[in-house]
TORDRENNU-532618 format. One record per residue: residue in one letter; x, y negated, z negated of N, C-alpha, C in turn. Coordinates in steps of 0.001 Angstrom, whole numbers, plus 500000, padded with zeros to 6 digits. Each point is the difference from the previous one (the first is absolute). Last residue first. Example, Ala and Ser with C-alpha at 12.3 -4.5 7.8 and 13.67 -1.06 7.14 Angstrom:
REM residues 2
S512850502250492920500820498810499940499230498910499270 A500290505720500070499110498810500000500900498800500000 
END
This chain:
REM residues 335
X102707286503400106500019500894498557499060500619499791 X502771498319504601498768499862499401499998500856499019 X503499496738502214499746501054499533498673500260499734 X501767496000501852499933501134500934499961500804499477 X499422496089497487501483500637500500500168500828501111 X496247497692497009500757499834501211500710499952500365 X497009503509496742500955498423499711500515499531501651 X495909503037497431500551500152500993500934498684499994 X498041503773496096500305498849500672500619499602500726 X496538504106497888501167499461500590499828498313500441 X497424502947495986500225499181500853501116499722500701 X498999501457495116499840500628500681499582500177501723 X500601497302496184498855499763500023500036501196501281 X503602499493497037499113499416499376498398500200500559 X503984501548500958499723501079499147498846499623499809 X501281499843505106500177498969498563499246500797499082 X502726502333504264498565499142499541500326499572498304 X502932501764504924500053499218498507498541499557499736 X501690501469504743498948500729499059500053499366498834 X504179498481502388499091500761500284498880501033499485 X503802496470499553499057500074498747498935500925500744 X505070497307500936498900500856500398499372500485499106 X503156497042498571500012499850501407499077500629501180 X501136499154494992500203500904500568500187500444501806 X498595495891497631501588500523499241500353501376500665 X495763497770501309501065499500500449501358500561499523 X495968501862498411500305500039501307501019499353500419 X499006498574495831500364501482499837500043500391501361 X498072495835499690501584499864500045500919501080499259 X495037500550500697500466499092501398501801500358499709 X497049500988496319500738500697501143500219499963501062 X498934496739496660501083500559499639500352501513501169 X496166497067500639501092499467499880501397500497499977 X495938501842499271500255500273500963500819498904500787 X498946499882495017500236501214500721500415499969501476 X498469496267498514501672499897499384499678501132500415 X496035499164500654500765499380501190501608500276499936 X496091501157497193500052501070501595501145499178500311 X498798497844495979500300501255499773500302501235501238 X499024495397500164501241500476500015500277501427499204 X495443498031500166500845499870501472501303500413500248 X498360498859495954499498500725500038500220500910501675 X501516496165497537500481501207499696499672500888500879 X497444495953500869501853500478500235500737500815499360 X495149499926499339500178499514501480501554499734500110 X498647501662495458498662500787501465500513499302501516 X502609497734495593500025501497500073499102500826501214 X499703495407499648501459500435500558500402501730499730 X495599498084498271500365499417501621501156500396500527 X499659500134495400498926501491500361499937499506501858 X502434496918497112500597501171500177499089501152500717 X498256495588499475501080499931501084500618501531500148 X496696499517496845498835499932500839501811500286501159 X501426499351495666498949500831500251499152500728501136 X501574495767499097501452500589500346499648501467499507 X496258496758499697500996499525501302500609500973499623 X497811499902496312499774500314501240500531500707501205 X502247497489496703499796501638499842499043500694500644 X500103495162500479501365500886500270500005500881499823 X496055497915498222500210500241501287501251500389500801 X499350499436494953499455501333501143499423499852501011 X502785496841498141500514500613499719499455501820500572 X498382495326500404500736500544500892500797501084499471 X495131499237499137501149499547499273500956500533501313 X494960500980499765500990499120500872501187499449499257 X497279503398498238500343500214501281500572499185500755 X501223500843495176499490499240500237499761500052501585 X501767503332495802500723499026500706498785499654501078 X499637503140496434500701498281499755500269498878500656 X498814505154500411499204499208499919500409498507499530 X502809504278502283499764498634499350498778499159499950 X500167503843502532499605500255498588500652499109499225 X500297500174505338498478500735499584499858499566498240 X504659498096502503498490499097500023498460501039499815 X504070502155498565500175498953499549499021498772499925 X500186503960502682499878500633498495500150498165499142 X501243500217504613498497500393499865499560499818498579 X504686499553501264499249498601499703498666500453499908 X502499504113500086500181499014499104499593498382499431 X499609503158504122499236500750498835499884498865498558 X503356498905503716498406499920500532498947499870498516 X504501501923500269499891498549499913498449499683500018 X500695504409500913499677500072498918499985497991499484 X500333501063504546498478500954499659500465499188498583 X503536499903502340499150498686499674498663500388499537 X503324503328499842500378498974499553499065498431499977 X499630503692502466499409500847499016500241498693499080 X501978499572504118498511500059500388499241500087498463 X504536500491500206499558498872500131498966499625500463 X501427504758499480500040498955498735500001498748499826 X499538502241504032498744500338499259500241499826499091 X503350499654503181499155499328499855498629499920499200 X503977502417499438500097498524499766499095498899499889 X499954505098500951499768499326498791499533498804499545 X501200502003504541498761500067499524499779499779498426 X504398499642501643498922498869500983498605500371499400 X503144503111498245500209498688499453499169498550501060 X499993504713501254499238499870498949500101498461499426 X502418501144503628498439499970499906499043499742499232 X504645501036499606500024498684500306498457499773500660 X501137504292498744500069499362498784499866498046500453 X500292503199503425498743500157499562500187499472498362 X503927499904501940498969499892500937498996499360499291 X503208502167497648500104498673500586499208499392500659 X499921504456499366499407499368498729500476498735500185 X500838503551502690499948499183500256498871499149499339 X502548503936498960501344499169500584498951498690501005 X498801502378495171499748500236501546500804499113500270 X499311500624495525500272500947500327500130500391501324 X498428496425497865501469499438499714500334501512500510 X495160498640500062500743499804500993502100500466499873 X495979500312496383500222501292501142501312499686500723 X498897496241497051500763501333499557500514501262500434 X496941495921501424501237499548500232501179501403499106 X495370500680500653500595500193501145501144499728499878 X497412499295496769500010501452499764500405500141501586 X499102495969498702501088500178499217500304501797499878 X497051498066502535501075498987500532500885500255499006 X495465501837499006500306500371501450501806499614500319 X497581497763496359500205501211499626500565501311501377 X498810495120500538501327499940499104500051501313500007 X495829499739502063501119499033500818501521501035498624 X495996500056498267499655500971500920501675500338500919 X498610496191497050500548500970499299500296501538500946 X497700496030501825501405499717499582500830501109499830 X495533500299500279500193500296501708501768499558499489 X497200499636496361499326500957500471501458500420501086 X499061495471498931500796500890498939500599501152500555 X496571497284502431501156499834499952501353501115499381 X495384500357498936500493500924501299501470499495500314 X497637497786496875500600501574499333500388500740501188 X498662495352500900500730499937498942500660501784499546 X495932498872502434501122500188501226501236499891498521 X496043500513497598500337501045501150501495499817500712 X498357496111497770500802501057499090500315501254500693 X497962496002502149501181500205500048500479501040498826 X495267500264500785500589499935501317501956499922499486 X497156498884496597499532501258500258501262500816501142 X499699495035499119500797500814499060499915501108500395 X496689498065502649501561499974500158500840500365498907 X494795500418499514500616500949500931501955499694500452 X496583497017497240501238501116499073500505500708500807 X497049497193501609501395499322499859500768500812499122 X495431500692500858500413500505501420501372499186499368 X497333499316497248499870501120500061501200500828501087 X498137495371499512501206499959499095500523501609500178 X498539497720504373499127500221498669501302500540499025 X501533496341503494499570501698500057499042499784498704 X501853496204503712499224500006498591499701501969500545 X503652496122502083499090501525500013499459499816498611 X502421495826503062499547500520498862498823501088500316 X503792496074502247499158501185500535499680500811498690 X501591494376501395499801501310498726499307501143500460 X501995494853501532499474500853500078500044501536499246 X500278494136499264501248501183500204498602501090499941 X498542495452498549500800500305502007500966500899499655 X497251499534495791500863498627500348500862500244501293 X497521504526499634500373499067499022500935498690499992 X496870504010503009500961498904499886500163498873498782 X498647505736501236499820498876499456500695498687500268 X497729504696502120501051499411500285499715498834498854 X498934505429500313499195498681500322501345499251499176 X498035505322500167501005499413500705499311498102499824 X498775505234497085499421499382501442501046498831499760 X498972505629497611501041498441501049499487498860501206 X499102504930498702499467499093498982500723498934499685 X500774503232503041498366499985500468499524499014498910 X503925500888500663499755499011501037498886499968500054 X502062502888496886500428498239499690499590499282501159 X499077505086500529499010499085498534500628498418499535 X502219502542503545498572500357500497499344498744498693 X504570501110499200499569499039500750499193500022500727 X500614503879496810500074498486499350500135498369501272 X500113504804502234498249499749498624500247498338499582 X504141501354501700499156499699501274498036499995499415 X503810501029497034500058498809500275499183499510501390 X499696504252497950499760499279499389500262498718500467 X501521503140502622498279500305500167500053498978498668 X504256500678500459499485498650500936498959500283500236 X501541502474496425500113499131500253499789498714501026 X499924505145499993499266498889498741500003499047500024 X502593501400503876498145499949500103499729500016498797 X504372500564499026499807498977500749498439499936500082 X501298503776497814500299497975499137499553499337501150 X500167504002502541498992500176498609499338498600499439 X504630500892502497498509499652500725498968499663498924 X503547501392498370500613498376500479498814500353500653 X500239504011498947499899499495498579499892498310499979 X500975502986503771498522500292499659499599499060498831 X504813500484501800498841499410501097498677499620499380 X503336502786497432499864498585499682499067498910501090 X500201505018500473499410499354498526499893498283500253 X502371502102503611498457499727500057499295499746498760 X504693498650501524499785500702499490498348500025499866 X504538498232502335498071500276500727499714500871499366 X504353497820497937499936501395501201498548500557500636 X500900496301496826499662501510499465500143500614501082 X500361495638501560501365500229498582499422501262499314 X496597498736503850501301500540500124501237500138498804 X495837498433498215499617501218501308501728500853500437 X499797495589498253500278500530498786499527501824500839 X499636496330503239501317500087499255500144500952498827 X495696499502501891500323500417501071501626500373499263 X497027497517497052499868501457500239500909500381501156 X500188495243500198500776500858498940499849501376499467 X497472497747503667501334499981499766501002500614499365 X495492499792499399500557500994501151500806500118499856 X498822496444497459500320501350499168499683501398501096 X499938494979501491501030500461499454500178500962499330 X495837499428502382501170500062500375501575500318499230 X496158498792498152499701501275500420500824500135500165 X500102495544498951500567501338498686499465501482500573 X498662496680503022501522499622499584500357500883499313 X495693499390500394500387501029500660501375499989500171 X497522497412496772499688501697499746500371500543501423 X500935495199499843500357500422499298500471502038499903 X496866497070503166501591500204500144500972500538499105 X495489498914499158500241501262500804501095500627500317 X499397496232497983499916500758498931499925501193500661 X500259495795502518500779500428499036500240501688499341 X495951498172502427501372500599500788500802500108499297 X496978498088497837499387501686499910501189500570501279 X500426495176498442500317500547499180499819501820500334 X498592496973503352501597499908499475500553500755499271 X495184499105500449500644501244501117501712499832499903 X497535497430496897500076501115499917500445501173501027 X499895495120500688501209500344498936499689501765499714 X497440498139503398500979500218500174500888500011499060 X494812501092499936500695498809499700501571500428500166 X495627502434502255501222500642499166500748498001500040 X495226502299501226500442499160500639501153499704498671 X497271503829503181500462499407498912500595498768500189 X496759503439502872500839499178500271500351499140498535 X498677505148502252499036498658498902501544499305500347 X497485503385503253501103499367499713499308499187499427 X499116505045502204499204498757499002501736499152499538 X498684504666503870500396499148499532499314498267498836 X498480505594500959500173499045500535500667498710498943 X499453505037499290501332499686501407499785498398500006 X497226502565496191500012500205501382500888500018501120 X500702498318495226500050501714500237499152500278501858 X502853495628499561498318500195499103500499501823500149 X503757495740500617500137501339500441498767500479499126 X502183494727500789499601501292498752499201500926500746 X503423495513500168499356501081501184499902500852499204 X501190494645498769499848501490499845499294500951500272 X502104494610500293498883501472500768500594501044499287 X501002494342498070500920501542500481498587501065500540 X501424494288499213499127501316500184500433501107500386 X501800496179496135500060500116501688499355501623500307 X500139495092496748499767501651499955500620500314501351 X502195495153497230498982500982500836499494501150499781 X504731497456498938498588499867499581499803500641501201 X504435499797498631499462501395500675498747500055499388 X504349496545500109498575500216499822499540500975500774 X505116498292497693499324500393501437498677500279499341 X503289498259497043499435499098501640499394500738500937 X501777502223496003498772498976499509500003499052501103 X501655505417500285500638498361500131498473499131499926 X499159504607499436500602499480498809500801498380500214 X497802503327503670499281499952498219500194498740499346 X502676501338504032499059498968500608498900500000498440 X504324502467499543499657498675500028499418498925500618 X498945504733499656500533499822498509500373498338500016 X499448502401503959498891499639499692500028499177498320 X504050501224502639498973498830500761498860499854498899 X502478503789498578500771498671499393499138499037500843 X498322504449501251500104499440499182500309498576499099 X501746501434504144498380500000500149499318499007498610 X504704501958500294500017498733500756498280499848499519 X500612504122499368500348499180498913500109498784500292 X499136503643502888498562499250499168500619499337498918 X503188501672503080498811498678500199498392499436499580 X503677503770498087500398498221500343499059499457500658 X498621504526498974500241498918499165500226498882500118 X499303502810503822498896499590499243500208498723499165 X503689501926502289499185499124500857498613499136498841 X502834504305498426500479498692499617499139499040501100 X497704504139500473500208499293498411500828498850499761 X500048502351504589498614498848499465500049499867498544 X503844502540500739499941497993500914498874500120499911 X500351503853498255500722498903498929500459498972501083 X497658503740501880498935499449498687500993499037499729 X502084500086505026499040500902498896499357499701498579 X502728498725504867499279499600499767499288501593498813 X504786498694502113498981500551500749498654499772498454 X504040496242501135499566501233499726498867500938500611 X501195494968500031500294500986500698500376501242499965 X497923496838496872499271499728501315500218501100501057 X502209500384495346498516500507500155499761499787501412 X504657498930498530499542500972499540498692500668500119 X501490495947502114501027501106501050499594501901499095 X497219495259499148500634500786501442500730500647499787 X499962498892495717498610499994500364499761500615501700 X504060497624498072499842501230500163498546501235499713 X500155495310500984501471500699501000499767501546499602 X497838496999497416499224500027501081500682500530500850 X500809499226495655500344501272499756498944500158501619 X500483495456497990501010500555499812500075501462500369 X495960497680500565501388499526500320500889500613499997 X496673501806496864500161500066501288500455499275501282 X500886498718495578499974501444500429499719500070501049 X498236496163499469501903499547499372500538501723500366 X495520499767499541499844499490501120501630499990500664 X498139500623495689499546501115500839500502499565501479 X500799496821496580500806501086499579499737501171500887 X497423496254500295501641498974500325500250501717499999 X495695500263498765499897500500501019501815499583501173 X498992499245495032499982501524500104499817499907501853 X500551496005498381500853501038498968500019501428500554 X496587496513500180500583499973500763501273500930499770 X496937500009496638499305500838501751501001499429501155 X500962498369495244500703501380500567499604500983501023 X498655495026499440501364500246500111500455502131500038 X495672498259499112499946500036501171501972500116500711 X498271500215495422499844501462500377500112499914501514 X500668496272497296500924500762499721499929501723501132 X496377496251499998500748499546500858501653501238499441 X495848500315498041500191500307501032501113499630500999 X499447498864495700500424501142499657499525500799501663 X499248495236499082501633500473499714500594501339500560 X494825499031499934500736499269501029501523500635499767 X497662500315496446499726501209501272500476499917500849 X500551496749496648500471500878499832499896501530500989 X497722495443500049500958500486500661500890500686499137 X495094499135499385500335501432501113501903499695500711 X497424496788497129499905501249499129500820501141501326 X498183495121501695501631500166499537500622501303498960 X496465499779504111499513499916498543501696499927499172 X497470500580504510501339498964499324500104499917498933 X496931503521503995500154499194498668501444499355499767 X496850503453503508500477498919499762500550499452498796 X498519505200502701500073499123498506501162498503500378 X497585503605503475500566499331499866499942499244498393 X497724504667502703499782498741499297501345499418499575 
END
């Protein structure tokens, strides 16, 4: 169902959409601007490589992040219209064997929104492979700590994969046009809207969680190392794998900060531009943190030992601390 109206009361909604459509563009300029930029070495580090878990993980992320940002601003830009239903089959499997198909009929702002959100809870799978896989190796493949980062994890994404079962099941999708600007609007039950605080406090402590994990490892190496003649090395490892996970960790907490600001200021007004920027720059950081950080967390590694092969000149057998993986460079050497 389509909502019409002009009602000169609704332009404050209007306003406060048109702010949020500026930072849906924003976020897909910035995902997009990255990957540009890091498309060179995208080929030569993943395409032409030999193929394992951390290229379908970075493959995944980034291009479900592009993915993402499309859909985010086919939502939110107030010129585009995404009226209609559109029919979707669904092939349902009887306890006998035989086939039954119900056919739904799904209003396209919501299938927008339920891709979204999918996209979301598997983005953050991914990236905490990722980063289990890294913190995995900085303990020396220690199986406690294997067990202890698994564990959190499936708590966690079995909750968030529950909690987006129950927001789609209580969620329905529909397009408004107010004085000719288009509007994609979710209506949840109120019940089902506590589940996100819920949702970001978890990933919030795991963040932490997986930081502290990080620093405490990196500072109990950078001490060992001064006793080995190749604590240079592997100390300059460490410092890539820091770097990047304190600027990964860094926008998490930026992030954390406009959250906290637009969840428990009650003062402040949903369409005011004031919390729609905090929104917005909220919504931009948690985009740049999962889809270009996030990506670069595999990529500066095996970056950096590309041009550790090169210095040395031969790198035969050399595996990465990080993800434990040879890399093959085009030199005629193979690593």
């Amino acid at each position: 169902m389509t909502i019409v109206s002009n009602d000169p009361a609704l332009w404050p909604a209007i306003n406060a959409y048109r702010v949020s459509s500026c930072f849906a563009v924003a976020f897909f300029v910035g995902v997009t601007y990255d990957w540009t930029l890091t498309f060179g070495q995208e080929v030569e580090m993943i395409w032409r490589q030999r193929w394992s878990l951390m290229t379908v993980m970075y493959l995944g992320v980034r291009y479900l992040g592009i993915l993402y940002t499309v859909l985010t601003m086919l939502s939110n830009v107030t010129t585009v219209s995404l009226t209609d239903t559109v029919r979707v089959s669904v092939v349902l499997y009887s306890c006998l064997g035989s086939i039954m198909t119900a056919t739904l009929y799904c209003h396209r702002c919501f299938i927008v929104y339920a891709v979204r959100q999918c996209i979301s809870v598997v983005a953050f799978a991914v990236l905490w492979v990722i980063i289990i896989t890294r913190l995995h190796a900085m303990y020396q493949r220690s199986r406690k700590i294997l067990i202890l980062l698994v564990v959190i994890f499936l708590a966690v994404n079995i909750f968030n994969g529950v909690a987006l079962i129950l927001v789609m099941m209580h969620t329905s999708g529909e397009e408004a046009i107010f004085s000719g600007t288009y509007q994609c609007m979710s209506n949840s039950a109120q019940d089902i809207t506590l589940l996100y605080p819920l949702s970001w406090t978890l990933a919030t402590v795991l963040e932490v969680f997986a930081m502290c994990l990080a620093v405490w490892i990196a500072v109990k190496h950078f001490r060992e190392l001064r006793r080995y003649s190749a604590g240079e090395i592997i100390g300059d490892c460490f410092a890539v794998l820091m770097k990047t996970h304190l600027l990964y960790f860094a926008s998490f907490v930026t992030a954390s900060c406009f959250q906290l600001i637009v969840s428990f200021d009650l003062t402040m007004d949903v369409y005011s531009k004031d919390y729609q920027i905090c929104a917005g720059l909220f919504q931009f950081l948690e985009v740049m943190q999962m889809f270009v950080l996030g990506p670069r967390l595999i990529l500066s590694l095996r970056e950096y030992y590309a041009e550790l092969v090169v210095d040395f000149g031969t790198a035969g057998g050399m595996t990465s601390i990080a993800f434990q993986e040879r890399v093959h460079i085009s030199t005629g050497n193979s690593v």
